[in-house]
C-alpha positions as CSV (number, residue, x, y, z in Angstrom):
1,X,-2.6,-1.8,-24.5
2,X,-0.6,-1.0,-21.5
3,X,-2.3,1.3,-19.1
4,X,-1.0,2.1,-15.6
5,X,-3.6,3.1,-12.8
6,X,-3.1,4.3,-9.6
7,X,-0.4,2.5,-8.2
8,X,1.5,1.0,-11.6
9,X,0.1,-1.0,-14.7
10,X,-1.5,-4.7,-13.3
11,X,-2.8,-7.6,-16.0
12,X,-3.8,-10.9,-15.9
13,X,-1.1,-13.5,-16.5
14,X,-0.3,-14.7,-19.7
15,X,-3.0,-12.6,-20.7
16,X,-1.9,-9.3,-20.7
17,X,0.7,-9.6,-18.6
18,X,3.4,-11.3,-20.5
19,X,6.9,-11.0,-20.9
20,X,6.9,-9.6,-24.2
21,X,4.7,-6.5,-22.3
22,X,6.9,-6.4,-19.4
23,X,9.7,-6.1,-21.6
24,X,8.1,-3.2,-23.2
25,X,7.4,-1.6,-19.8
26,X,11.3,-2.1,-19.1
27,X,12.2,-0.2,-22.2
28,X,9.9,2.1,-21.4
29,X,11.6,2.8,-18.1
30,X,15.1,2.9,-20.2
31,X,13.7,5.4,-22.5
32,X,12.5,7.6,-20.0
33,X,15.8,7.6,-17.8
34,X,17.8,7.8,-21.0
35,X,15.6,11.0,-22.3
36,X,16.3,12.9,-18.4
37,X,20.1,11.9,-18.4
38,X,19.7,9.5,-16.0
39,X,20.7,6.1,-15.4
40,X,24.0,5.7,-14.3
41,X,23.4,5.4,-10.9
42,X,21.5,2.2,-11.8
43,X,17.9,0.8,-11.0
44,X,16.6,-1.7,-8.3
45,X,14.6,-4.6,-8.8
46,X,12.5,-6.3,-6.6
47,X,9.9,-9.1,-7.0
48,X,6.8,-10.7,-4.8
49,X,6.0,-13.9,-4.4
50,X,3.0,-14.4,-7.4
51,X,3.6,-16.7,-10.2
52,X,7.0,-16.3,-12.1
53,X,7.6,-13.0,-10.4
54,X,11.3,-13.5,-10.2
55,X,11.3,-14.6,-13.9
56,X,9.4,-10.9,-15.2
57,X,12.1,-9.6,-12.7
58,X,15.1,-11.1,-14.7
59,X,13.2,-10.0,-18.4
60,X,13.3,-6.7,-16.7
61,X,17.2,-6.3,-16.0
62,X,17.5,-7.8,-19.5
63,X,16.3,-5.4,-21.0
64,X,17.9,-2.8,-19.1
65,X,20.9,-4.2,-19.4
66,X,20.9,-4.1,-22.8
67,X,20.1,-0.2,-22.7
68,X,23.7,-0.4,-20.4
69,X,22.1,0.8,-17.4
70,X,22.9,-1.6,-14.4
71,X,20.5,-3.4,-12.1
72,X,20.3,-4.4,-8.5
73,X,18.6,-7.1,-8.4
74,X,17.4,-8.8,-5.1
75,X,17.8,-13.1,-4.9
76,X,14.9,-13.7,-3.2
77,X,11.2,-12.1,-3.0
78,X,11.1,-8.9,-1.0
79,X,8.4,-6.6,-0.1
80,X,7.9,-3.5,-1.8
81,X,8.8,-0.4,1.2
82,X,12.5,-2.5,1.2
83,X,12.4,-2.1,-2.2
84,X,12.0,1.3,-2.5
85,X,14.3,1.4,0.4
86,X,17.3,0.3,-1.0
87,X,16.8,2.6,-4.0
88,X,17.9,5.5,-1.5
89,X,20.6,3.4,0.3
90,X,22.1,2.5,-3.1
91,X,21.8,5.9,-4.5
92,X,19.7,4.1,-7.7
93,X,17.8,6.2,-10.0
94,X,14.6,4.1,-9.5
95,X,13.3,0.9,-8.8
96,X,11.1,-1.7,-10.7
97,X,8.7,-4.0,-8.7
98,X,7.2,-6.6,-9.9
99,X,4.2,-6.8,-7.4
100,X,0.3,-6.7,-8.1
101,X,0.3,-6.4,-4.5
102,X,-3.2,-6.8,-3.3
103,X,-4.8,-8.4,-6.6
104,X,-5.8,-11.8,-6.6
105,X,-3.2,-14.5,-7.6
106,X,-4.6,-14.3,-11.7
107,X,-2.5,-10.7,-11.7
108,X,0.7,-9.9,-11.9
109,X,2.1,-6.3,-12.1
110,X,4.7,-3.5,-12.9
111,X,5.9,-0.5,-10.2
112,X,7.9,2.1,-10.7
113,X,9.6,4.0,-8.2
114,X,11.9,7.2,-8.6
115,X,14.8,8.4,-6.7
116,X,13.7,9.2,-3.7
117,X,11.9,5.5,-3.2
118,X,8.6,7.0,-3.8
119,X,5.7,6.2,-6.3
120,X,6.6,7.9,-9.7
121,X,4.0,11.0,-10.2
122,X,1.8,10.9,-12.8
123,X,3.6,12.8,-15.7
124,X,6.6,10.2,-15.1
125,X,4.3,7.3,-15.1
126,X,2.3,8.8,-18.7
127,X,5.9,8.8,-20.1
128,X,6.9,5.2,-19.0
129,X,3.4,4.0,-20.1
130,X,3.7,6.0,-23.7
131,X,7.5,4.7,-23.9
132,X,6.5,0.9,-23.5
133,X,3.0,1.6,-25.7
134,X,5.5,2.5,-28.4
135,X,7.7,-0.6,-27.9
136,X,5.4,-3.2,-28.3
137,X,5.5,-5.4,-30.9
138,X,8.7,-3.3,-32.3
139,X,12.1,-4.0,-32.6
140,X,12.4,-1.2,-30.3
141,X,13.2,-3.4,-27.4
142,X,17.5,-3.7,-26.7
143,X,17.9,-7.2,-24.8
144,X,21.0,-8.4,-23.0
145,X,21.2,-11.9,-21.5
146,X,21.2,-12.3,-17.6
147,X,24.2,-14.5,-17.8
148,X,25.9,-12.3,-20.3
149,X,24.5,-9.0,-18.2
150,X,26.2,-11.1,-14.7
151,X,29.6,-11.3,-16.2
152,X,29.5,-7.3,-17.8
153,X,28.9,-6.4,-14.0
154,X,25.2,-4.9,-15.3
155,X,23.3,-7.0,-12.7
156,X,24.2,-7.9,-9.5
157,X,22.8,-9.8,-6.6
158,X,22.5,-7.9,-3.7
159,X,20.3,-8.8,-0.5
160,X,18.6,-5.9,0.9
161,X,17.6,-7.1,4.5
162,X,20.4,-6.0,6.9
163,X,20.5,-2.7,4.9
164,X,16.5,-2.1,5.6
165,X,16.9,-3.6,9.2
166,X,19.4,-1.4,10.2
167,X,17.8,1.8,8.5
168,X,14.4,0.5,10.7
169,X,16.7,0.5,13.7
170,X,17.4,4.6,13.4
171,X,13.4,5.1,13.6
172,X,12.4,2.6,16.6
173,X,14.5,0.5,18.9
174,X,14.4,-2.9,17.6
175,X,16.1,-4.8,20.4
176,X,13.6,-3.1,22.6
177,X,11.0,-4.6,21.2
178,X,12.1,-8.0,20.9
179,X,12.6,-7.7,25.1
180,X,9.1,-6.9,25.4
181,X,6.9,-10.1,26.8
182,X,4.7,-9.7,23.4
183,X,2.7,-12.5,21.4
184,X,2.2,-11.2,18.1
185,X,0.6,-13.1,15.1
186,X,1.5,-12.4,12.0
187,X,-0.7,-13.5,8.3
188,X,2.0,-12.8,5.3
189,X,-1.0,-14.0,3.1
190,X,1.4,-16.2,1.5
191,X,3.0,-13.1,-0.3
192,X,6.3,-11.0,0.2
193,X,6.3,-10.2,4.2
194,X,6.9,-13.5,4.9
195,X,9.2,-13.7,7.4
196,X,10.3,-10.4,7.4
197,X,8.4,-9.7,11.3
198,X,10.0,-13.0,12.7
199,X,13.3,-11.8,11.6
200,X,13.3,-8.3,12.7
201,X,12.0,-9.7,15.9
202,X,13.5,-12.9,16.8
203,X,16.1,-13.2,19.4
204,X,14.4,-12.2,22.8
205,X,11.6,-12.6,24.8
206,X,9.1,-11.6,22.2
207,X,7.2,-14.0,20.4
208,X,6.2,-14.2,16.9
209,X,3.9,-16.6,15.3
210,X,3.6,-16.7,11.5
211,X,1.0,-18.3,9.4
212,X,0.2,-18.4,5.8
213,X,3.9,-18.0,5.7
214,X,4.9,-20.2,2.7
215,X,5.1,-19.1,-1.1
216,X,1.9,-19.8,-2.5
217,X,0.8,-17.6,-5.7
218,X,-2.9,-19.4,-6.0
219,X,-2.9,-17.5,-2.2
220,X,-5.3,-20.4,-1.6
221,X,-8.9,-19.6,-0.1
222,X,-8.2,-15.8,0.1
223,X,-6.9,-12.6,-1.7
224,X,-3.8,-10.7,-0.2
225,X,-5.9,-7.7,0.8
226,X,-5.5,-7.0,4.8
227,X,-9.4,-6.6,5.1
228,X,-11.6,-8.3,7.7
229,X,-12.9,-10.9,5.3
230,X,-9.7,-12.0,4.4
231,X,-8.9,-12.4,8.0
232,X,-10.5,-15.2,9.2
233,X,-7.9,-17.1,9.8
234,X,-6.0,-14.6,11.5
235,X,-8.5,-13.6,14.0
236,X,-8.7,-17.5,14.9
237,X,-5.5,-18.1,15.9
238,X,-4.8,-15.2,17.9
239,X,-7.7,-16.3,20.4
240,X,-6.1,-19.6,20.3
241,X,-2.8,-18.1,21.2
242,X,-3.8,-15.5,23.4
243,X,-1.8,-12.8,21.5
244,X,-1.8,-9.1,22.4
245,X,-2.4,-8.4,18.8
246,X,-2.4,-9.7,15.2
247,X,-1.3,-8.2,11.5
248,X,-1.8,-9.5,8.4
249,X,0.8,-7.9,5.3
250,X,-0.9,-7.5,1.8
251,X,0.6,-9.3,-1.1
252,X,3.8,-7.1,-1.6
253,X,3.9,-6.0,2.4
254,X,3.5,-2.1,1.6
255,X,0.1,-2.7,3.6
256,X,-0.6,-3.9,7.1
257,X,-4.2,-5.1,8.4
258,X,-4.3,-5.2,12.2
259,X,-6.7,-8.0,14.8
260,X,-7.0,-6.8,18.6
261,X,-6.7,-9.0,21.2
262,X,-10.4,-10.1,20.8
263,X,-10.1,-10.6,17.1
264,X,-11.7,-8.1,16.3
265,X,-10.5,-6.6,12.9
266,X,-9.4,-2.6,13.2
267,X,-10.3,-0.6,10.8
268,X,-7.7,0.7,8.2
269,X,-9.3,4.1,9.8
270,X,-8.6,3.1,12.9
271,X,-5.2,2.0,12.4
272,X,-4.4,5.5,10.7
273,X,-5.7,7.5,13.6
274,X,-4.1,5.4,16.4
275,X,-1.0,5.8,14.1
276,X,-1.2,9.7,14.5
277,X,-1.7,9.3,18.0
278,X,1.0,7.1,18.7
279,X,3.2,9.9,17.1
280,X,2.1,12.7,18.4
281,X,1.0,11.8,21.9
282,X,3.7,9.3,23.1
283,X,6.5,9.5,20.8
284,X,5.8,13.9,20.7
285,X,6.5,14.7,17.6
286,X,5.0,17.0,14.9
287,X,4.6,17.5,11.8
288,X,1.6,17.7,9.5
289,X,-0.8,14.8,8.3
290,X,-1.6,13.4,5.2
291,X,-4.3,11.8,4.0
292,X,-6.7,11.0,0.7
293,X,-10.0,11.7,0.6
294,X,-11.0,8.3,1.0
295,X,-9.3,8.4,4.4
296,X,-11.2,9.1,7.9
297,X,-12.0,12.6,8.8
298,X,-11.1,11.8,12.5
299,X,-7.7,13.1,11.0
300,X,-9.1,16.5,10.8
301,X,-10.0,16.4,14.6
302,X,-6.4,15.0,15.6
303,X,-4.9,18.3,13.9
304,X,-6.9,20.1,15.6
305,X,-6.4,18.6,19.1
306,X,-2.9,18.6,18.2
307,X,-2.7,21.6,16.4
308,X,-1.0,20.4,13.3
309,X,-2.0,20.7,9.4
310,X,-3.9,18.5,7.8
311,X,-3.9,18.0,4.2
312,X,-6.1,16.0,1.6
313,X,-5.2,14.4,-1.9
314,X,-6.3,12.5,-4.1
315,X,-6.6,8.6,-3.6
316,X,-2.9,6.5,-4.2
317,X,0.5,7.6,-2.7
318,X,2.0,8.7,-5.5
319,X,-0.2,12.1,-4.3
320,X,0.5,11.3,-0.5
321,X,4.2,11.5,-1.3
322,X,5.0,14.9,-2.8
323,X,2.9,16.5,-0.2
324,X,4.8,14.8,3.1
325,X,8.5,15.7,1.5
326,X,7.1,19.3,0.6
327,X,6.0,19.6,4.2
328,X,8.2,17.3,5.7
329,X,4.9,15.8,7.0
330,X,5.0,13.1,10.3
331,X,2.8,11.1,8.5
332,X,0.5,10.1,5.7
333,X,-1.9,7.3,4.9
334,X,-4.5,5.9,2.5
335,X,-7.9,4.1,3.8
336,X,-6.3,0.6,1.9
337,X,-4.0,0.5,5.0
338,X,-0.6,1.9,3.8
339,X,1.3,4.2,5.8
340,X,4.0,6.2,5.6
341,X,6.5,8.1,7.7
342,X,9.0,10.9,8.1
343,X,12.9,9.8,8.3
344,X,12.2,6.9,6.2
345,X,11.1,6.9,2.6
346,X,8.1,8.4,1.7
347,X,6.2,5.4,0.7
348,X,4.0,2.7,2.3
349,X,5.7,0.4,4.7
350,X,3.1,-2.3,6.8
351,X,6.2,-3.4,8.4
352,X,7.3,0.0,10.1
353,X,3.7,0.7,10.7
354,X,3.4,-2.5,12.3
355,X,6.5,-1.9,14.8
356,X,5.1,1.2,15.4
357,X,2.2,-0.5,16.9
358,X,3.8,-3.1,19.0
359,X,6.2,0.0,20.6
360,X,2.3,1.8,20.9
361,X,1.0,-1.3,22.8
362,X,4.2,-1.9,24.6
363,X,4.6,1.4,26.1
364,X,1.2,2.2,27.3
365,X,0.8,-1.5,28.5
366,X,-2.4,-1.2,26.6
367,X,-5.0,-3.5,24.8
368,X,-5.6,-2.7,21.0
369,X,-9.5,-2.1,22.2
370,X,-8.2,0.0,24.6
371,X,-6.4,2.2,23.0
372,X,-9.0,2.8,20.5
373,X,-11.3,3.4,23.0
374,X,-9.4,6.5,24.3
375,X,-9.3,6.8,19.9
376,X,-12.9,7.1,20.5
377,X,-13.2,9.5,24.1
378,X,-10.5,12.0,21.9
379,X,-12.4,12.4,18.1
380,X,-15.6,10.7,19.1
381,X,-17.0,7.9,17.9
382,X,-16.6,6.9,14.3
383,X,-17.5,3.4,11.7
384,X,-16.3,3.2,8.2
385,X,-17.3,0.4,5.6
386,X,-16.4,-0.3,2.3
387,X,-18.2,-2.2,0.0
388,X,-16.5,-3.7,-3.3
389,X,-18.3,-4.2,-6.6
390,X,-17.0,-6.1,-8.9
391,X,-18.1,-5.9,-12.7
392,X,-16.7,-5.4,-16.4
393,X,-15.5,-2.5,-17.9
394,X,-19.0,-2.0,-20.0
395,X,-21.0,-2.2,-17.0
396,X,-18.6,0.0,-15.0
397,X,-18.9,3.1,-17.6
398,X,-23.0,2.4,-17.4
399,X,-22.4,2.9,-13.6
400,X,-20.4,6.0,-13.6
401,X,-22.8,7.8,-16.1
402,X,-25.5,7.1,-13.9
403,X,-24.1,8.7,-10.9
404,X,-22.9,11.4,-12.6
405,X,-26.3,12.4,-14.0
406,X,-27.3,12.2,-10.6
407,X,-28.1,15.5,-8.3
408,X,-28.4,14.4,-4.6
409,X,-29.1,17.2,-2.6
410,X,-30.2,14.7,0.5
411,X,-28.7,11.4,1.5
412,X,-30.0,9.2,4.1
413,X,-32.5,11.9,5.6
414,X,-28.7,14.4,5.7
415,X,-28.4,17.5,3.4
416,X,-25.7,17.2,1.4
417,X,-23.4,19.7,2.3
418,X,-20.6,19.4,-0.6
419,X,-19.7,17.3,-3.1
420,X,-16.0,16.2,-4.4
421,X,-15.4,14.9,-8.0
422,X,-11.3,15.0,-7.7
423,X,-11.4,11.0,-7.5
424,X,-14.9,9.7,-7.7
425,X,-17.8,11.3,-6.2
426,X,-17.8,12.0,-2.2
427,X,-20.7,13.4,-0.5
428,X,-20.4,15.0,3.0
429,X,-23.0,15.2,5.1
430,X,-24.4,18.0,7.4
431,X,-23.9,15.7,10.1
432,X,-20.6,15.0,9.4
433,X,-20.7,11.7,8.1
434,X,-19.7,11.2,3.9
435,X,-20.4,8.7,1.0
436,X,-17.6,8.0,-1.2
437,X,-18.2,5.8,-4.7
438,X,-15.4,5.6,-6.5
439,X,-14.3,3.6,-9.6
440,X,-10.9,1.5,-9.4
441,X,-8.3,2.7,-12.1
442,X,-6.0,-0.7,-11.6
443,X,-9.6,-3.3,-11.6
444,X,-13.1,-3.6,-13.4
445,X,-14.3,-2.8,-9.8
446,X,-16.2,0.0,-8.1
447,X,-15.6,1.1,-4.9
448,X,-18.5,2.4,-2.0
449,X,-17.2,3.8,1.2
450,X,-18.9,5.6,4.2
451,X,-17.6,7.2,7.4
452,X,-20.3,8.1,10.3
453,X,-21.1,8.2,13.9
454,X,-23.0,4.6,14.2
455,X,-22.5,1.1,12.5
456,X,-26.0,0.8,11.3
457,X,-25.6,4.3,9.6
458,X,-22.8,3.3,7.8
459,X,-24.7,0.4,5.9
460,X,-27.5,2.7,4.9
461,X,-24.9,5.0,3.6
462,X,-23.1,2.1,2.1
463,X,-26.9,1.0,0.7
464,X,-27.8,4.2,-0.9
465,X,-23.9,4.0,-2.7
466,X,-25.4,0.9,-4.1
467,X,-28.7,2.5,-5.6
468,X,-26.8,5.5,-7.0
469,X,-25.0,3.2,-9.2
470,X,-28.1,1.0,-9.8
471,X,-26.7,-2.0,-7.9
């Protein structure tokens, strides 16, 4: 059965995910464009670099093809945020990606964006997932050969980089940056940024140095998740090159992980803070924040400081999304390290977030540690772990009955001052801190976060997650 989480439907290769499923999924997505009268203005599809991506790509435009609706189609691999991108600067109705994005290299998956370049909301997403349910196996499923679809004019090739450069140039000034005496490093994790930073950035006195930076879908020796323990590598070779910073892009670039000059991994908590900083204190703009409630509370104390709203969601951006266009927010961000941004699409893009920081760096004439030490003097200190558990569907369910029977009204020596169930179960603290555990809807994984004011009170937090779920 096909069943989309989060962030779209992911499977194992040649398990699950086969072309006979991602078919479905592609009438599914012709069914439900059909069924709102829309279609005509045609549907983007993008692809990352994982095993055969650009093959389940080309099933994809089949299939719609053979419904007559017309697909752009991209020639090469290309992060997700330019794929959603170029759904607005096409006027598209939607856009597939084929991207498991962070998953490790066994998975391949199935996105769908609408319109507006954003993450379809849930009711869409039920109807695609009912739609291609009901196809499988069926004769349901209208196929039209690429070649065939090529010469009818209902796919075409069309490159989406000097589009999505140019659209990045109205946001921040590219040629700028690139005069900037910078040394950035850059990890594409062997997965769709590659090369996008040294080609926005090329060309002056700023230097880029990329590793990891060849196609790979085994992503050999890690998994394309911008974390710290992924980042070995990274953190490495920016001490070897002396670079004023380093960021890593997740398997399908909506995602950016970011190394100080010290390599020093920053936080995805820190990253969204400085982020909110860097547009409300040197760039002075406002607008409300957005973040999910797996997110750091130091938010909360930046809208105050700053006085702007602050509003929580659910985890995954297809919540973030409707919220910053309803409130034409400056910002909004998830604690997996995807950020978004007003005036461009209201979606996750590592890449903007990441020329946001250089132009943060740049124009302070700051260190990474530095500026998150005057993070630190404005909201005061906070740490933030996450531990990942990773175990089968039987044993998961075990787990979540178990904490749900549970009634903590004391955690780590803290009264527990509430308790949130909209997307796992998050305890805050009387002392401010919280404990999040929360079960993946895209893996057989459970999640355990915690947010306080001192590194060795996260891990007990993080440890008492653990016995909660009998782990």
């Amino acid at each position: 059965m096909i069943k989309f989480g989060t962030d779209g439907w992911r499977a194992v290769i040649a398990e699950d995910f086969t072309f006979a499923n991602v078919r479905a999924c592609a009438q599914g997505v012709a069914d439900y464009l059909k069924g709102v009268g829309q279609g005509k203005g045609g549907v983007v599809i993008g692809y990352d670099t994982r095993f055969a991506s650009e093959d389940f790509a080309a099933a994809s435009a089949e299939v719609l093809a053979g419904n007559g609706i017309k697909t752009f189609i991209f020639p090469g691999t290309a992060p997700t945020p330019v794929t959603s991108y170029m759904v607005t600067a096409l006027k598209a109705d939607g856009a597939i990606m084929i991207t498991a994005s962070h998953n490790p290299g066994q998975y391949n998956g199935f996105k769908y964006k609408v319109n507006s370049g954003c993450s379809a909301p849930t009711d869409i997403i039920t109807e695609i997932e009912n739609n291609a349910n009901a196809a499988v196996g069926t004769g349901k499923i209208r196929r039209l050969n690429l070649d065939d679809a090529l010469k009818k004019k209902l796919v075409s090739y069309h490159d989406p980089f000097r589009a999505y450069e140019k659209h990045l140039g109205t946001l921040i000034n590219i040629e700028s940056l690139k005069q900037q005496r910078f040394k950035l490093v850059v990890d594409s994790m062997f997965g769709a940024g590659i090369g996008y930073f040294k080609r926005l950035l090329e060309g002056g006195k700023l230097e880029v140095h990329e590793i990891n930076r060849v196609r790979n879908p085994l992503f050999p020796g890690i998994q394309p998740e911008p974390i710290s323990k992924n980042l070995g590598k990274l953190a490495r070779q920016v001490i070897r090159d002396g670079a004023n910073v380093g960021f890593a892009t997740d398997g399908d670039a909506d995602r950016i992980g970011i190394m100080d000059e010290n390599g020093r991994f920053m936080t995805t908590q820190e990253v969204f803070a400085l982020l909110a900083l860097y547009l409300l204190d040197v760039r002075k703009q406002r607008g409300g924040l957005v973040k999910t409630l797996t997110s750091t509370d130091m938010l909360f104390t930046i809208g105050e400081l700053y006085n702007v709203p602050v509003f929580e969601t659910q985890v995954g951006f297809k919540y973030v999304a409707p919220i910053m266009m309803r409130e034409n927010a400056l910002l909004g961000g998830e604690e997996s390290g995807g950020y978004g941004f007003r005036g461009h699409i209201p979606e996750r893009d590592g890449l903007l977030a990441g020329l946001y920081i250089i132009d943060y760096l740049t124009s302070t004439g700051k260190t990474p540690s530095q500026l998150l030490a005057d993070l630190f003097k404005k909201v005061g200190p906070h740490y933030y772990d996450r531990l990942d558990i990773h175990t089968n569907e039987e044993s998961k369910q075990k787990m979540l009955a178990q904490i749900s029977a549970a009634a903590a009204e004391k955690i780590g020596g803290q009264k527990v001052v509430s308790i949130d169930t909209r997307d796992g179960f998050r305890y805050k603290l009387a002392d401010g801190s919280w404990l999040l555990v929360r079960f993946s809807g895209t893996e057989p994984l459970v999640r355990v976060y915690a947010e306080c004011g001192s590194p060795k009170e996260v891990q007990k937090l993080i440890q008492y997650g653990q016995e909660m779920v009998g782990v």
